[in-house]
DSSP file (Angstrom, degrees, kcal/mol; ACC not computed):
  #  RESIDUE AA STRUCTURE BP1 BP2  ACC     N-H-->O    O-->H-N    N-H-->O    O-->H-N    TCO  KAPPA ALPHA  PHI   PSI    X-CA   Y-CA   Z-CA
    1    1 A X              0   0    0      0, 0.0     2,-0.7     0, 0.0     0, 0.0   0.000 360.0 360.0 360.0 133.5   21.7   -2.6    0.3
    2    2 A X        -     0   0    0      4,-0.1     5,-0.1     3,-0.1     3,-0.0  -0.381 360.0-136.2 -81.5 136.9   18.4   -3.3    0.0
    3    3 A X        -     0   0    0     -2,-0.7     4,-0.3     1,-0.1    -1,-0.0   0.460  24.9-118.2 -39.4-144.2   15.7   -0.5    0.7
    4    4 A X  S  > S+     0   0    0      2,-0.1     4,-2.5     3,-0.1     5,-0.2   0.196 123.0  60.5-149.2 -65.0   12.3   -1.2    2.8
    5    5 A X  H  > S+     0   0    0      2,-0.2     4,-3.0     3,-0.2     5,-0.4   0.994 110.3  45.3 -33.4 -68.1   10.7   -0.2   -0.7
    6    6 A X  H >> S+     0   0    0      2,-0.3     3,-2.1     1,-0.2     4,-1.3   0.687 106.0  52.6 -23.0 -85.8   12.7   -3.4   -2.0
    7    7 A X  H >> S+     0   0    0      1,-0.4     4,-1.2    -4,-0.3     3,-0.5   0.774 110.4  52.0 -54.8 -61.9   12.1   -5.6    0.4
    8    8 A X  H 3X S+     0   0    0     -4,-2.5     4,-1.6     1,-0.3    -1,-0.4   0.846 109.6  44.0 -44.1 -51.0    8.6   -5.0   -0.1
    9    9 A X  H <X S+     0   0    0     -4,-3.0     4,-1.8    -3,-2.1    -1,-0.3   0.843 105.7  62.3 -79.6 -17.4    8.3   -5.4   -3.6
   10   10 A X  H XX S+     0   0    0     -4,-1.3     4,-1.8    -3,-0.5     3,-1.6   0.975 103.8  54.2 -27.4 -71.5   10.5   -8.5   -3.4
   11   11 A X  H 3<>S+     0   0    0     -4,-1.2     5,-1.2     1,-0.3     6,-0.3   0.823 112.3  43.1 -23.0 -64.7    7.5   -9.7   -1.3
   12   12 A X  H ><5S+     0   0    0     -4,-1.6     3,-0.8    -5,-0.3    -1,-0.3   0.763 112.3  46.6 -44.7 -42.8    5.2   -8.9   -4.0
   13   13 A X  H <<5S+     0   0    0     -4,-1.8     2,-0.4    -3,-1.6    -1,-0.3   0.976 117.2  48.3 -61.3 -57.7    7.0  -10.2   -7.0
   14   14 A X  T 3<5S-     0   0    0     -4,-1.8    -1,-0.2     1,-0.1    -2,-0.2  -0.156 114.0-113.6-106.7  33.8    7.7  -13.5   -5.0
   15   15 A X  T < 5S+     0   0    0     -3,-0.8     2,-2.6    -2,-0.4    -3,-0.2   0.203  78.0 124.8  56.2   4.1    3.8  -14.0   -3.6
   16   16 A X      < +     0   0    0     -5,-1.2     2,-0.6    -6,-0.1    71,-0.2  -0.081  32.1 122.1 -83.2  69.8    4.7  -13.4    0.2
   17   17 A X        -     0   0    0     -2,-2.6     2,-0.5    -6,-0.3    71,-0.3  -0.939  44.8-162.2-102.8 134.0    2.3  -10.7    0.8
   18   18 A X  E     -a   88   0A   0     69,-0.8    71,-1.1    -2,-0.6     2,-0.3  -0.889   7.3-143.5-119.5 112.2   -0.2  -11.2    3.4
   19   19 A X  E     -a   89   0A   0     -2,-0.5    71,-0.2    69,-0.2     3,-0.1  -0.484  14.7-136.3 -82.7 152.0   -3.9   -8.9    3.8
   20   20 A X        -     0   0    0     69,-1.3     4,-0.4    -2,-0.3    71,-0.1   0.268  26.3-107.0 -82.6-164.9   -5.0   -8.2    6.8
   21   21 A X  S >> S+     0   0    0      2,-0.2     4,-1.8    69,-0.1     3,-0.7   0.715 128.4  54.1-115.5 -78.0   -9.3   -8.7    7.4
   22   22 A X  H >> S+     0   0    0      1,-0.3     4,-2.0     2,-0.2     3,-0.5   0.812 104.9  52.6 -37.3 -52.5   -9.1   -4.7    7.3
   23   23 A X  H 3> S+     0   0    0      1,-0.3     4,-1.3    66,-0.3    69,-0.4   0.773 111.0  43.4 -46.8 -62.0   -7.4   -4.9    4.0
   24   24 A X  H <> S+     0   0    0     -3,-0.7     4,-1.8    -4,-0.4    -1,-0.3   0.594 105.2  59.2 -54.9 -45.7   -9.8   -7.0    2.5
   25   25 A X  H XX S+     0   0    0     -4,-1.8     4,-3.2    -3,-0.5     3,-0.6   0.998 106.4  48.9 -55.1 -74.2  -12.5   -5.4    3.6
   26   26 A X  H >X S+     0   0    0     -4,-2.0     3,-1.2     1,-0.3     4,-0.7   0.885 105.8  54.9 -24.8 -84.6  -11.5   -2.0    1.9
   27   27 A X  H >< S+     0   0    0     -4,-1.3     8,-2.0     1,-0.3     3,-0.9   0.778 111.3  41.8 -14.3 -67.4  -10.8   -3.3   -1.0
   28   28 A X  H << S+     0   0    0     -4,-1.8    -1,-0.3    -3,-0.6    -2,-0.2   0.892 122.0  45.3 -65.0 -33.7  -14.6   -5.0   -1.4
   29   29 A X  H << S+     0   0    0     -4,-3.2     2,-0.6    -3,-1.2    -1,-0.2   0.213  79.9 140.8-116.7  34.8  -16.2   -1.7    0.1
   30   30 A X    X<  -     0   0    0     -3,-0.9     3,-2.4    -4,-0.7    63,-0.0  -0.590  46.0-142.5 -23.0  75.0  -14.4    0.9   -1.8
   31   31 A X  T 3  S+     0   0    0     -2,-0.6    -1,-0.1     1,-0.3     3,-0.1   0.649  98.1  47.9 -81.4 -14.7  -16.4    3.8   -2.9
   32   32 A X  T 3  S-     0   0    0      1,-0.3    -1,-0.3    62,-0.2    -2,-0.0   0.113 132.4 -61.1 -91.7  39.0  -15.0    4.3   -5.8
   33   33 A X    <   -     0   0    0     -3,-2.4    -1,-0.3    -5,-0.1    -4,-0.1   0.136  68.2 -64.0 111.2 137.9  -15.1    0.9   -6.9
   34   34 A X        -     0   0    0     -6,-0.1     2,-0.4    -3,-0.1    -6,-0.2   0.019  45.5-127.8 -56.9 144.0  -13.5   -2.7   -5.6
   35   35 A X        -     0   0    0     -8,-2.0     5,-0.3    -9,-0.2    -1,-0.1  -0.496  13.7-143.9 -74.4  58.2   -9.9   -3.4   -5.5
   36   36 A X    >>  -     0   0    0     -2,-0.4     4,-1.1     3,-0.1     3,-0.9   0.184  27.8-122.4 -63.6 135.5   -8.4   -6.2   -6.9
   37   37 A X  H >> S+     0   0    0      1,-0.3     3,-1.4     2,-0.3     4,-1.3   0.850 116.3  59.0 -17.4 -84.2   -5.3   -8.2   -5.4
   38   38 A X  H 3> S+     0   0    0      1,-0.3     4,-0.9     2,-0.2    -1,-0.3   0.532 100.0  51.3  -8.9 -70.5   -3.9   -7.0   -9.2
   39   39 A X  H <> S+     0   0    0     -3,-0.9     4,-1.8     1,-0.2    -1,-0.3   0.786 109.0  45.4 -40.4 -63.0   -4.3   -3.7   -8.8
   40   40 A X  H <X S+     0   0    0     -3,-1.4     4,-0.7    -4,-1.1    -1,-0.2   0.552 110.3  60.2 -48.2 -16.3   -2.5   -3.5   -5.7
   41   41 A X  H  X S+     0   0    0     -4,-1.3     4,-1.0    -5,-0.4    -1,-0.2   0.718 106.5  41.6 -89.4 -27.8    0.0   -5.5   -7.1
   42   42 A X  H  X S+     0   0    0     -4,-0.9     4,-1.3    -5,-0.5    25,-0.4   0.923 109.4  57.2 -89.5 -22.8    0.7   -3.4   -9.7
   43   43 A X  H >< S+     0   0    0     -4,-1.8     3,-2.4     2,-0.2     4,-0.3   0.876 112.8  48.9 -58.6 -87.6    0.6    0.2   -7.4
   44   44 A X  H >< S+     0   0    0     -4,-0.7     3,-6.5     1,-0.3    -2,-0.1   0.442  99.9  56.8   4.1 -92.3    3.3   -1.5   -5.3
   45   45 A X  H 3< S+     0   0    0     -4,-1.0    -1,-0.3     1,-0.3    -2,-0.2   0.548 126.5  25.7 -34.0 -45.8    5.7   -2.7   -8.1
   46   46 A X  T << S+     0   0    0     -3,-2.4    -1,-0.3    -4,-1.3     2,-0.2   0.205 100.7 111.3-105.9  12.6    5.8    1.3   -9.1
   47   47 A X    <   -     0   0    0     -3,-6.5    19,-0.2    -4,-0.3     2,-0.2  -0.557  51.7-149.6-109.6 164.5    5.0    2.9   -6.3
   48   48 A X  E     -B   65   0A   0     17,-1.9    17,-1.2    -2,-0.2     2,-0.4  -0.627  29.0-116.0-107.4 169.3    7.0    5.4   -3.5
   49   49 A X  E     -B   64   0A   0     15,-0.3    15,-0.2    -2,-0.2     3,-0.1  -0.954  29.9-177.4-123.5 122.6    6.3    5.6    0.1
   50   50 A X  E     +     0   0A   0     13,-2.6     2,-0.5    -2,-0.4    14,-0.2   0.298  69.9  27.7-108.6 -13.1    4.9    9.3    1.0
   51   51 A X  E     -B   63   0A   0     12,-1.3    12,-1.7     2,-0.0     2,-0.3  -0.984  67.4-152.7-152.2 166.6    4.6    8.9    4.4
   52   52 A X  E     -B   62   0A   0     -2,-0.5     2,-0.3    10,-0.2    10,-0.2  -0.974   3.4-166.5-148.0 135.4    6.3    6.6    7.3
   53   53 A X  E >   +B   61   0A   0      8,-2.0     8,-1.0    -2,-0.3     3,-0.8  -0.820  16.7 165.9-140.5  87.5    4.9    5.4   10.6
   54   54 A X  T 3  S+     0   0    0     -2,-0.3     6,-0.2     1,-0.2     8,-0.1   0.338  79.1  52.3 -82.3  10.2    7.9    4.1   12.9
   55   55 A X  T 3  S+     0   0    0      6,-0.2     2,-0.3     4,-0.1    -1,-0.2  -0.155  84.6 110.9-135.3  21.5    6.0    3.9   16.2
   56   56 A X    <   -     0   0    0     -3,-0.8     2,-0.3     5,-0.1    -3,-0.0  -0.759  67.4 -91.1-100.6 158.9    3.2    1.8   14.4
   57   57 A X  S    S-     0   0    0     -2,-0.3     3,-0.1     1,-0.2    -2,-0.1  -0.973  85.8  -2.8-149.8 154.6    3.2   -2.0   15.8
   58   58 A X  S    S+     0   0    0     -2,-0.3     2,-0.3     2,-0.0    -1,-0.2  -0.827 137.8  12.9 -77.8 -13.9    3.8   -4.6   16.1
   59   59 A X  S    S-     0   0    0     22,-0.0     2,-0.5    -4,-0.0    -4,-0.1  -0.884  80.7-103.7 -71.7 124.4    5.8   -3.4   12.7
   60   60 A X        -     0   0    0     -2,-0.3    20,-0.5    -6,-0.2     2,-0.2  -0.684  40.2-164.7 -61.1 118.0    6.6   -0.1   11.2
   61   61 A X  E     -B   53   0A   0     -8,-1.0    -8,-2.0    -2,-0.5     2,-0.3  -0.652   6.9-168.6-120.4 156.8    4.3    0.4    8.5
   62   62 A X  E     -BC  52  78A   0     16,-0.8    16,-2.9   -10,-0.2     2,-0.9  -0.887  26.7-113.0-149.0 142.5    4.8    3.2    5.6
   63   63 A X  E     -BC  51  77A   0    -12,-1.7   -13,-2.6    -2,-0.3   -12,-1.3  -0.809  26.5-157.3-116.1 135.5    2.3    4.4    3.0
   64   64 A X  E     -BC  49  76A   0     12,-2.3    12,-2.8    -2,-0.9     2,-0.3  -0.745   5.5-154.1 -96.3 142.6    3.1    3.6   -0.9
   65   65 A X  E     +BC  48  75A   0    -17,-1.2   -17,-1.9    10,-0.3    10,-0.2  -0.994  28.9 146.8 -39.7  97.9    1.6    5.5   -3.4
   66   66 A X        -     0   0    0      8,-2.6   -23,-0.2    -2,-0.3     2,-0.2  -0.268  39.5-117.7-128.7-142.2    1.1    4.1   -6.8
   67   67 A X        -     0   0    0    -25,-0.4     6,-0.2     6,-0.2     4,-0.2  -0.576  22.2-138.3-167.3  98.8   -0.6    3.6  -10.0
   68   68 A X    >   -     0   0    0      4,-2.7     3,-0.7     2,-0.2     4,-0.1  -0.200  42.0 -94.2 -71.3 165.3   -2.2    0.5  -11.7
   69   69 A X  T 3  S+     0   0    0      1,-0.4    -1,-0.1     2,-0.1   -31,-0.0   0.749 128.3  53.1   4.5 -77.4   -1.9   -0.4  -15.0
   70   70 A X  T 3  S-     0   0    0      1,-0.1    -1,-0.4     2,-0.1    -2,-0.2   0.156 120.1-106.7 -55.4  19.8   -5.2    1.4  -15.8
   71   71 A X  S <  S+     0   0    0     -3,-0.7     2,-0.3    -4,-0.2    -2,-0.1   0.526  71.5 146.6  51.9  -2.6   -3.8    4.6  -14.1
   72   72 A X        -     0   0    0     -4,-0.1    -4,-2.7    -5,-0.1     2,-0.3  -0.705  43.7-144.1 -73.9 105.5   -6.0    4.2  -11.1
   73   73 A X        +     0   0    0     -2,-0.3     2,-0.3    -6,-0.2    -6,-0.2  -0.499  26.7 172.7-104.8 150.2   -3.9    5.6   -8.4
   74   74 A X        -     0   0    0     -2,-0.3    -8,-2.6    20,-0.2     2,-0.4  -0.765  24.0-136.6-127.2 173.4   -4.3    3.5   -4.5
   75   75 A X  E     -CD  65  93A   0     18,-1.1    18,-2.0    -2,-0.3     2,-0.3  -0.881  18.9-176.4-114.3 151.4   -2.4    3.7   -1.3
   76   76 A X  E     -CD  64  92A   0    -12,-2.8   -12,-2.3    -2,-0.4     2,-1.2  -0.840  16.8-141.4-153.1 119.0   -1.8    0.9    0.2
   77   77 A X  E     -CD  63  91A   0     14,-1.5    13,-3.4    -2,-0.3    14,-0.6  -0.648  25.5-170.6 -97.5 124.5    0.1    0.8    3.9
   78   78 A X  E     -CD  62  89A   0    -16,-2.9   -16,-0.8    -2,-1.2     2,-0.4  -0.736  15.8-166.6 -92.0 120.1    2.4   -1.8    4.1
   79   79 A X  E     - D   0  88A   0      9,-2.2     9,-2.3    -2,-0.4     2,-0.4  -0.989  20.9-140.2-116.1 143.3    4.7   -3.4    7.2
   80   80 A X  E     - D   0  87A   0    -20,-0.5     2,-0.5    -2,-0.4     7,-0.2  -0.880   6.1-147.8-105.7 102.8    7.1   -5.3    6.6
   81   81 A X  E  >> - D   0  86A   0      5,-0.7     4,-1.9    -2,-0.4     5,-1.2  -0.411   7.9-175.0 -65.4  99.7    8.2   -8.9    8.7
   82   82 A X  T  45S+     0   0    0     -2,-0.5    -1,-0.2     3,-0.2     0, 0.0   0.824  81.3  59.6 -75.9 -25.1   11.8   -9.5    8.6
   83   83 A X  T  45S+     0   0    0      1,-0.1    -1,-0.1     3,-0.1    -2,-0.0   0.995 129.1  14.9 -70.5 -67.3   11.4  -13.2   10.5
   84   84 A X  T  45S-     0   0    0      2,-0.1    -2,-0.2     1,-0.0    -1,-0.1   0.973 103.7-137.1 -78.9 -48.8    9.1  -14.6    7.5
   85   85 A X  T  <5 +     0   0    0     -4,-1.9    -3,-0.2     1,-0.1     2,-0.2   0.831  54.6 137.5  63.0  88.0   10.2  -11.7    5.2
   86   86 A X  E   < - D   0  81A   0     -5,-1.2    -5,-0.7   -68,-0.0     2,-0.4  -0.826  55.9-109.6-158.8 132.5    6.8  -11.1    3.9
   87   87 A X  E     - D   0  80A   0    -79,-0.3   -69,-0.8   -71,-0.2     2,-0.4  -0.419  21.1-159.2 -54.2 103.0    4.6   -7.9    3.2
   88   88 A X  E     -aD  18  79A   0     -9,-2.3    -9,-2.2    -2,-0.4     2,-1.1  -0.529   1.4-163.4 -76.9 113.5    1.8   -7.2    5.3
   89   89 A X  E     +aD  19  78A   0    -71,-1.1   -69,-1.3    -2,-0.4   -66,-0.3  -0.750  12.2 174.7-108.2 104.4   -0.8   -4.8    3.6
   90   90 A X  E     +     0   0A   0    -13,-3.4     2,-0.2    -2,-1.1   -12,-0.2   0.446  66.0  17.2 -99.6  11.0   -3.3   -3.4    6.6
   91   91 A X  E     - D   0  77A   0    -14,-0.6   -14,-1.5   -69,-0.1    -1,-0.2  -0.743  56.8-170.7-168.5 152.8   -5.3   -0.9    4.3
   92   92 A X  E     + D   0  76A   0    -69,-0.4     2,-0.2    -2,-0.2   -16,-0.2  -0.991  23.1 139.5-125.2 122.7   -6.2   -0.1    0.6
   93   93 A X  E     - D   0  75A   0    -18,-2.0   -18,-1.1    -2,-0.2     2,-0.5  -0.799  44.3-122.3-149.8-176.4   -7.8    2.6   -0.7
   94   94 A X        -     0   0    0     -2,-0.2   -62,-0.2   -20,-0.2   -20,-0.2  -0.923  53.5-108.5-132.5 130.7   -7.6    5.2   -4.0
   95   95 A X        -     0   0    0     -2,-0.5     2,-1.0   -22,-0.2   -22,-0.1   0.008  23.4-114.1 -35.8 142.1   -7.2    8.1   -2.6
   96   96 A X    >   -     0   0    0      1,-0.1     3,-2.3     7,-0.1     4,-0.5  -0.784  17.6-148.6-111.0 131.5   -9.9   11.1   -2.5
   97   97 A X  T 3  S+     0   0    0     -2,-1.0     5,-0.1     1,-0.3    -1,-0.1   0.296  85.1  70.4 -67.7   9.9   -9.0   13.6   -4.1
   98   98 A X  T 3  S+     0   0    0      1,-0.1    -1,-0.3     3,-0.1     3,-0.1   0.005 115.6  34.0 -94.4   5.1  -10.6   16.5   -2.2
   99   99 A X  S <  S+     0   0    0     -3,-2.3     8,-1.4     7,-0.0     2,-0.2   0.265 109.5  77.7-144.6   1.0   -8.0   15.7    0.6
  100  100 A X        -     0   0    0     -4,-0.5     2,-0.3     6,-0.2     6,-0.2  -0.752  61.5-149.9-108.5 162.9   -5.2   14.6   -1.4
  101  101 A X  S  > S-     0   0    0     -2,-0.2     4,-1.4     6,-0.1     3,-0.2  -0.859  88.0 -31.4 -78.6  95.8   -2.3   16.6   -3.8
  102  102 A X  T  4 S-     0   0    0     -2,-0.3     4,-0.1     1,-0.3    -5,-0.0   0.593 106.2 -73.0  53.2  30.9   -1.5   14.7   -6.2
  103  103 A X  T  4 S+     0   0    0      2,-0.2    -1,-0.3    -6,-0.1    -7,-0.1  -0.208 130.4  72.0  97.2 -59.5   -1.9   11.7   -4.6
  104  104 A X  T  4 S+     0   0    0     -3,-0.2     2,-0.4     1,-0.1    -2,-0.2   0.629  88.9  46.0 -98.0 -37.5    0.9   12.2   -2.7
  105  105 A X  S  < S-     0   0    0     -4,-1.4    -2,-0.2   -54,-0.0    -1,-0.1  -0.961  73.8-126.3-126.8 128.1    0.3   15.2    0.0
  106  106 A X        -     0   0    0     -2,-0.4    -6,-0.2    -6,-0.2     2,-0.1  -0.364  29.5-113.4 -83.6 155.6   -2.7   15.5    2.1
  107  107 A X        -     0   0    0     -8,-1.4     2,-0.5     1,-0.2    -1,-0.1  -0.337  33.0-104.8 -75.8 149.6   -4.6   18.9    2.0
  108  108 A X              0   0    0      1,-0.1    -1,-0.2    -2,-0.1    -8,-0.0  -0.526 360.0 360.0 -64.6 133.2   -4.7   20.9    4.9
  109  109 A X              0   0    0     -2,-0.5    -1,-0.1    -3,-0.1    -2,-0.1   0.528 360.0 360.0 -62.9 360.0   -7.9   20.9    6.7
């Protein structure tokens, strides 16, 4: 059966991704440098989901943790649309690492 992970990277592989105006924005105003469409494409394809938000809507959306090519590691939170079946990405960011662990678990405040 396929995963939630899956189905998203199906999306990816098979160009139904759709970014949000937030999405896009991030990406361009980045502080540590723009994102490219690439880049995110490649965090995806290898990436795990460290956190889940089932009470987000209109879709539950979950945040992937990856790593492009280059090693430059992003979040990107994803929902997924079972009617179109196609991956919604509402923010992109690379994590800062003064609030992160490994990426992957945020520091306590």
């Amino acid at each position: 059966m396929e995963t939630w992970l899956d189905s998203i990277q199906r999306c990816f592989r098979s160009d139904g991704v759709l970014y949000t105006r937030h999405a896009r924005e991030e990406m361009k105003q980045e502080e540590f440098g723009r994102i490219l469409e690439q880049e995110v494409h490649e965090a995806v394809l290898c990436g795990e989901v460290i956190e889940e938000y089932p009470d987000d809507e209109p879709y539950p959306s979950r945040l992937i943790y990856g790593q492009t090519r280059s090693s430059r590691p992003l979040h990107v939170l994803c929902a997924y649309e079972p009617d179109d079946q196609m991956a919604i990405v509402i923010t992109v960011y690379q994590p800062d690492p003064s609030k992160w662990i490994d990426w992957q678990r945020r520091r306590k405040s």
